[in-house]
C-alpha positions in Angstrom: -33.6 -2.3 16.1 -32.0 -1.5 19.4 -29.4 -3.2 20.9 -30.8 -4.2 24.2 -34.1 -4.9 21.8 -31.9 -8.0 19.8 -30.4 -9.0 22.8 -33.5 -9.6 23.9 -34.9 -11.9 20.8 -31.7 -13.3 20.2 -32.1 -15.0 24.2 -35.3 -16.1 23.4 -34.4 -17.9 20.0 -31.6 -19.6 22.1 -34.0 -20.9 24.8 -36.0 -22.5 21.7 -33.5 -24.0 20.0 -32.5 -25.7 23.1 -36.3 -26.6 23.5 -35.8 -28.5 20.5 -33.1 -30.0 21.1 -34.3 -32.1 23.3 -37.2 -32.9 21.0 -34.1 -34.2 18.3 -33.2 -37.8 18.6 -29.4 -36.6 18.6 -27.4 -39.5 17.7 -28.1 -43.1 16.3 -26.2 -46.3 17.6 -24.7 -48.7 14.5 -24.4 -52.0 16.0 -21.8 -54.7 14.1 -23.1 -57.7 12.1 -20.9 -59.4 14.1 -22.8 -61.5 16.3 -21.1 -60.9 20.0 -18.7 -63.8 21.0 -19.4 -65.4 24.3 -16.3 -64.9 26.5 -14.4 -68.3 28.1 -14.8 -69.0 32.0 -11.5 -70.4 32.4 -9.0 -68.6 34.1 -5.8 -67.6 32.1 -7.3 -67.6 28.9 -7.6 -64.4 26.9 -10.9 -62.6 26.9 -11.7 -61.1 23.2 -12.8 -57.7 23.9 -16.1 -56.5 21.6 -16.0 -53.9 19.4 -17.6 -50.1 20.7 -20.5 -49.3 18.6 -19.9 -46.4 16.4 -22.0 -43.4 17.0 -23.4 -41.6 13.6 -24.6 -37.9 14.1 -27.8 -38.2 12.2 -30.5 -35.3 13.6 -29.3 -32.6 15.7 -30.0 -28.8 16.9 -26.7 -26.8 17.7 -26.8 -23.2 19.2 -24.1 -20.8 19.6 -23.2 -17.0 20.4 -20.7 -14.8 20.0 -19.2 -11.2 21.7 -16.6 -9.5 20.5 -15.2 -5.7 21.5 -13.5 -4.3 18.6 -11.5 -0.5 19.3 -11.1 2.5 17.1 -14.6 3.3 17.2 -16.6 0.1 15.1 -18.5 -0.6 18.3 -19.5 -4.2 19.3 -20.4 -7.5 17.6 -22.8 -9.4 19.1 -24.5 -12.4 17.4 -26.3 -16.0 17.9 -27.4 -19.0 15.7 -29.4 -22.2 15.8 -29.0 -24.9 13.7 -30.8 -27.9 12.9 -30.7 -30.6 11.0 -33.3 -33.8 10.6 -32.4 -37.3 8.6 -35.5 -38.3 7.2 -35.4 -41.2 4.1 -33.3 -40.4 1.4 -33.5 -36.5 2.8 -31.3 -34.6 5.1 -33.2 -31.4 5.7 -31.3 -28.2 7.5 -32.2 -25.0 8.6 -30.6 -22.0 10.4 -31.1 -18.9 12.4 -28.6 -16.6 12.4 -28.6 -13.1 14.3 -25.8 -10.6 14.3 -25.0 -6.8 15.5 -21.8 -5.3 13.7 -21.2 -1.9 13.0 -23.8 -0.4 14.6 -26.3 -2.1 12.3 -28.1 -5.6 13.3 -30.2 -8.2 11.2 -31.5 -11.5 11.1 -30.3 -14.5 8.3 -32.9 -17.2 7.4 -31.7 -20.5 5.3 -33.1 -23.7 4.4 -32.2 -26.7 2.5 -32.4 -30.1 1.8 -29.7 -32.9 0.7 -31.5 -36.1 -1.8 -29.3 -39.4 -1.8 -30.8 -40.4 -5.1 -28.4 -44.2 -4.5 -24.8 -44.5 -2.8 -22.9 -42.6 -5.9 -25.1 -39.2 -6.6 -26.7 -36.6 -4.4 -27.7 -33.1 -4.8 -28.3 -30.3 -2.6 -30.5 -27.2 -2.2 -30.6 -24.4 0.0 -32.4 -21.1 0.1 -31.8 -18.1 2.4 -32.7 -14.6 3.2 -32.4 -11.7 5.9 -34.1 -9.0 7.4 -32.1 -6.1 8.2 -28.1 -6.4 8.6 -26.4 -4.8 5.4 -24.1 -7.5 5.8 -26.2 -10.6 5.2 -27.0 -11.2 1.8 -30.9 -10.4 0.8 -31.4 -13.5 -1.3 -28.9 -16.2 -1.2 -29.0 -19.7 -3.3 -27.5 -22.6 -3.8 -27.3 -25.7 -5.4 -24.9 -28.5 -6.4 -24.7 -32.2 -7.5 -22.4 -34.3 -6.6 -20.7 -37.8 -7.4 -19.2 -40.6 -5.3 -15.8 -42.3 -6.8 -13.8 -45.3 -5.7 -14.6 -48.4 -3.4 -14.5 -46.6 -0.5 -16.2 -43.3 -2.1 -13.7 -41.3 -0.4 -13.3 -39.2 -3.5 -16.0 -36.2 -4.7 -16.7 -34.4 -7.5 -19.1 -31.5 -7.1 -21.0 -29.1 -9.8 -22.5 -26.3 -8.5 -23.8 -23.1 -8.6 -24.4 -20.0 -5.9 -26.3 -16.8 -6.1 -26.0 -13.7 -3.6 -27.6 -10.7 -3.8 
């Protein structure tokens, strides 16, 4: 493929990720259980502020690029990528474009996966991916894992797993 060639498509797969985007609800507002408190009309008295609502990344698209001009003869890197990722029940599906030109050679990785919450202690993932071209992307590429929530706050993680590249 020539250079100008995957210039080319990579443009075009950013202008439709950011298409999407806009199509993704990006963010979801928690609001407190806290019922608001209604603030005093005297003067003088102190005036409890209420809480920000916390913002929780949910469903999102994210595009990106990258140039770099290397010396002693290996040429240019050029490369973009989309990502995407949509909250849906128990699932948290992802995907991602990626396109990249190194040493003279250029190529296209395709991946897909999906997260299951089965309750609030175990989930499990899977993702599959692929390229076309690029001797530096891995033809076939899977992975999958279970993991396991510990402690009140289920700040600690234990994770099984297990990868394949080819």
């Amino acid at each position: 493929m020539s250079h100008q060639r995957f210039l080319g498509n990579l443009t075009l797969l950013l202008f439709l990720s950011i298409a999407l985007a806009w199509r993704a609800n990006a963010q979801q507002v928690v609001v407190p259980n806290d019922p608001p408190q209604s603030s005093p009309q005297t003067p003088g008295t102190d005036v409890p502020v209420a809480p920000l609502s916390e913002k929780i990344l949910t469903n999102f698209v994210e595009v990106g690029g990258s140039y770099r001009q290397l010396t002693n003869g290996f040429g240019d890197w050029s490369g973009g990528y989309a990502r995407g990722v949509l909250a849906n029940g128990k699932n948290i599906w992802n995907a991602e474009v990626n396109g990249q030109h190194e040493f003279g050679d250029g190529g296209v990785y395709l991946a897909a996966g999906d997260t299951y919450n089965f309750n609030s202690n175990w989930y499990a993932s899977l993702t599959l991916g692929s390229s076309v071209g690029g001797f530096f992307w891995p033809r076939i590429r899977a992975d999958a894992f279970v993991n396991r929530k510990w402690s009140a706050r289920k700040q600690f993680i234990t994770t099984l797993g297990y990868g394949y590249y080819a």
